[in-house]
N, C-alpha and C positions, 0 to 999 in steps of 0.2 A: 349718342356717340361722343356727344362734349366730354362726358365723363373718362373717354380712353384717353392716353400719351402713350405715342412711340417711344420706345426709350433704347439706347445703344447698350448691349450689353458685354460690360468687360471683364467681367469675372467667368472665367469657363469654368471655376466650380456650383456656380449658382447655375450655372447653363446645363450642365449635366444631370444636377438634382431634378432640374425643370422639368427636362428629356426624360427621362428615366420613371420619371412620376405620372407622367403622361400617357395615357393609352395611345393617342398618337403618335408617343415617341420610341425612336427606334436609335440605334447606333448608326446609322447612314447620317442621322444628323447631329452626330458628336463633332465638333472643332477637331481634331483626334483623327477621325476618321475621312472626312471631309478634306484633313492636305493629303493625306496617305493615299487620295486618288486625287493628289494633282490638284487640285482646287484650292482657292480662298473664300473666303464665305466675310460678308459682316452678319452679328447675331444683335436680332432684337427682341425685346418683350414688347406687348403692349399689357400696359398699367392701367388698373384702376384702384384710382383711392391710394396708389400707391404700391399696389400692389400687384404683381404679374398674373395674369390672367388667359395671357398666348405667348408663345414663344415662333418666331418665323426666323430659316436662315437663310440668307440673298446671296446666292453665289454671285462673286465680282467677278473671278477671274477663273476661267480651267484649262488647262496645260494641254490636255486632250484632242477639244476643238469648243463649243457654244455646249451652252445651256447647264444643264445638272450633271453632276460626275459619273461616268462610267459605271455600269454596276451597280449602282443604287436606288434604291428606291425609300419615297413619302421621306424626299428632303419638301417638307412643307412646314403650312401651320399647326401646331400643337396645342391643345386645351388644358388648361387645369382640370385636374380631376373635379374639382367643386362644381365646374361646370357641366362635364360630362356624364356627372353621376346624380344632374338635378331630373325633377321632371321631366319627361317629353314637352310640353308646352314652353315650359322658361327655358330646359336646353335649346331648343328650335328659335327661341327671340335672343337668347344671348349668343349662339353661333351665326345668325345670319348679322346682328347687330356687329358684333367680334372682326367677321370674314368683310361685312363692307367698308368698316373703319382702315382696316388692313389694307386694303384695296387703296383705299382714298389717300391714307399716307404714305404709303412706299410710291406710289404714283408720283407722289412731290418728289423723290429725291434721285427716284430710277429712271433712265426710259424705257427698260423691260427690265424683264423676270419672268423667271419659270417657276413653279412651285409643283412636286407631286405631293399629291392627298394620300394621306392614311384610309386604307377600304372601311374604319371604323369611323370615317367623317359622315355623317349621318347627314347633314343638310347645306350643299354648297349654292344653296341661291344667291348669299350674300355676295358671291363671285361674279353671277351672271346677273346682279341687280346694278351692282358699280356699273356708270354714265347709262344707263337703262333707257333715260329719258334723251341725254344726251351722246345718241353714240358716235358724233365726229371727236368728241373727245379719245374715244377709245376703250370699247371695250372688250372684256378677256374672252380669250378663244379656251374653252373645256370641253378635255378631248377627251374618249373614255378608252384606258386599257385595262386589262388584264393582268391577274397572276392567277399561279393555283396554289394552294393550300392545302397539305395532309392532314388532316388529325391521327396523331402519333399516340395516341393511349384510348385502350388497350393495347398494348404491340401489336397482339392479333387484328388489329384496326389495317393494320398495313398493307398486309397481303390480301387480305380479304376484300378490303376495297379496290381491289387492282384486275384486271380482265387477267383472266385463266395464264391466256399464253404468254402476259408478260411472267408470272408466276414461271410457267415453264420455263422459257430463256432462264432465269435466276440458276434454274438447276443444272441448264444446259451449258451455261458459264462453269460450273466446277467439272461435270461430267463429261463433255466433249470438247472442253478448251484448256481444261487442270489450269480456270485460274485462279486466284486467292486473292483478296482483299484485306487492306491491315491498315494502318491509320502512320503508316511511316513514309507518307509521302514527302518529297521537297518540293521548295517552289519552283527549281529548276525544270525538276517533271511536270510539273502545272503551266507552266507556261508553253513547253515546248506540246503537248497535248491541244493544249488553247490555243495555240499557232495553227496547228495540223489542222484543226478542226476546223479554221476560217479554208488557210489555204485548199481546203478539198471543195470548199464552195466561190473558188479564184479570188478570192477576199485575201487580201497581204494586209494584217496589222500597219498601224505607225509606230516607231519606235517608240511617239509618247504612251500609247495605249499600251505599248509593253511595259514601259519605262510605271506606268503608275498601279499597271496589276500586279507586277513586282511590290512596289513599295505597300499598295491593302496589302499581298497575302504578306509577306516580311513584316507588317507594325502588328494585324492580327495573330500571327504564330507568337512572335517576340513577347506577346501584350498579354497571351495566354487565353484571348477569345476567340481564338477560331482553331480547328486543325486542317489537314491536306488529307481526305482518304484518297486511297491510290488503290485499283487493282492491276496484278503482275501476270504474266504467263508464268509457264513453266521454269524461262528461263530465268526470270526476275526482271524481266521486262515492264514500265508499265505500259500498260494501255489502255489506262482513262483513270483521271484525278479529278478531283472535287475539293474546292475550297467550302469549308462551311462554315458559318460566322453564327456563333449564340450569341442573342441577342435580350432586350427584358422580356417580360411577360410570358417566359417560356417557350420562345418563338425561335428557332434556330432558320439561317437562311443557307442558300446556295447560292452565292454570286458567281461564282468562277466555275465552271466544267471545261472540261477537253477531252474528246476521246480519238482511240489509234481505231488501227483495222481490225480489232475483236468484232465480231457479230452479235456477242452477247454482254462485251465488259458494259456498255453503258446502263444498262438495265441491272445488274449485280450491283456496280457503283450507286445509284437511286436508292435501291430496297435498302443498302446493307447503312447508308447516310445517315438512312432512315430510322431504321433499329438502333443505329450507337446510339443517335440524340434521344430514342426514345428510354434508352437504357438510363441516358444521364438526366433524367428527370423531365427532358422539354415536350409539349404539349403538342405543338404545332410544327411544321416545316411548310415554310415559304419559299419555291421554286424560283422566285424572282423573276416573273415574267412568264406568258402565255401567248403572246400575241403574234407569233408565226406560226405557221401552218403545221411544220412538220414538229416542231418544239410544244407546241399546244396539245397536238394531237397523243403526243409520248407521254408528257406530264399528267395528261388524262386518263392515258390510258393503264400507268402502274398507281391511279386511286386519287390521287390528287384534284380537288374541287375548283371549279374558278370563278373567281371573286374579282369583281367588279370596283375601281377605283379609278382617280382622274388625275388628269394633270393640267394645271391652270398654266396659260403662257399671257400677258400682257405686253403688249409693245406702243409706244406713242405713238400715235400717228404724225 
């Protein structure tokens, strides 16, 4: 580990390269994306020889309330590909060597941090090895959540992996609700959908939670990486929007959903997400989270897989 240095990074163009090169990297941890929900982040590499070898972003500040930004996920550590594409053996010694350096130096300058892991981090001892020996120093609490994940190609992948009757609802949405889905949503309609959808479980938003899913879906629409689908009734109503964010490695996500009192638009909205992105080349759809009961059990149940990932929280004792 003498051979690492923490290095501050101030170039967001070399930080995006980084991001973007990275199988671990995703757009949740672009500078970019990161204020556009209300957050400040510092961004560092850890170097060796000079050379970037991880990239980690430290959320300082969120508008919201604690910890990682709304809506996001695997604002963590990122590997060089050189890394990630070496052996099993040297990748397993330079990720755990990597993860406890990481540990050891943010430690000097934080008194916490939260970090979520990419489900493609392969080996996070180096997290639960930090003060191993010593734990009045303080060591990291890794919690395991959830997402679920589509495989989007072959199209036919989509429905096919999906239980029967959520297939039916899909039909039952045009043929007993006449409703239509089109990709001309605004964010106006997403928000107030994402509202409805807490308030029916006595949940009231805070203005800043509004105040910053505004600002993601507005930088994403403006920025040309995400669209709004929306399905309408008859009358041109919506009643259920979806922000979707493409992302690198052919992975498009779903941060934002809201549905009204359709019985079936939620299920239409999902399949059809699913199909555009499949249309526009992307691989994968990540639902962004699994980890409540009734939300797990729906993302399961129209085909979607779930996959296992963590999130490291550190605090000084």
């Amino acid at each position: 580990m003498s051979d690492f240095e923490l290095v501050k990074c101030t170039d967001l163009v070399k930080w995006t390269a980084f991001v973007s090169s990275s199988i671990h990297g995703n757009k949740y941890a672009l500078a970019e994306v990161i204020s556009a929900l209300g957050c400040s982040a510092d961004y560092w590499f850890i170097n060796r020889k000079g050379n970037p070898v991880a990239a980690i972003p430290i959320i300082t500040h969120n508008s919201v309330g604690q910890g990682l930004p709304i809506h996001s996920y695997y604002v963590g550590i990122m590997l060089h590909p050189e890394v990630t594409s070496s052996k099993d053996n040297r990748r397993t010694e330079c990720e755990i060597a990597i993860t406890q350096f990481a540990m050891e130096a943010l430690s000097l300058i934080y008194d916490q941090f939260e970090l979520s892991l990419h489900p493609t981090m392969k080996d996070i001892r180096g997290f639960d090895w930090f003060n191993y020996h010593t734990p009045q120093n303080g060591r990291a609490v890794i919690s395991p959540q959830y997402t679920a994940i589509s495989n989007l190609q072959p199209i036919t992948n989509i429905r096919d992996a999906a239980r029967g009757s959520r297939r039916r609802e899909e039909k039952y949405a045009f043929q007993r609700e006449s409703l239509l889905f089109s990709y001309d949503g605004t964010v106006d309609e997403l928000l107030s959908l994402y509202k409805f959808t807490f308030a029916r479980q006595e949940i009231e938003l805070t203005n800043e939670t509004l105040k910053a899913t505004r600002q993601f879906a507005e930088y994403l629409i403006e920025s040309q990486q995400g669209d709004i689908a929306v399905v309408r009734d008859k009358e041109g109503k919506a009643v259920a929007a979806g922000l979707v964010m493409y992302d690198f490695h052919k992975v498009a996500h779903i941060p934002v959903v809201g549905t009204g009192e359709s019985r079936y638009g939620g299920t239409l909205l999902y399949f059809q997400m699913m199909e555009h992105a499949a249309k526009k080349g992307y691989q994968y759809m990540d639902f962004n989270g699994a980890n409540s009961p009734n939300r797990g059990y729906f993302k399961h149940s129209i085909g979607a897989k779930a996959q296992l990932f963590f999130h490291v929280r550190w605090v000084r004792p």
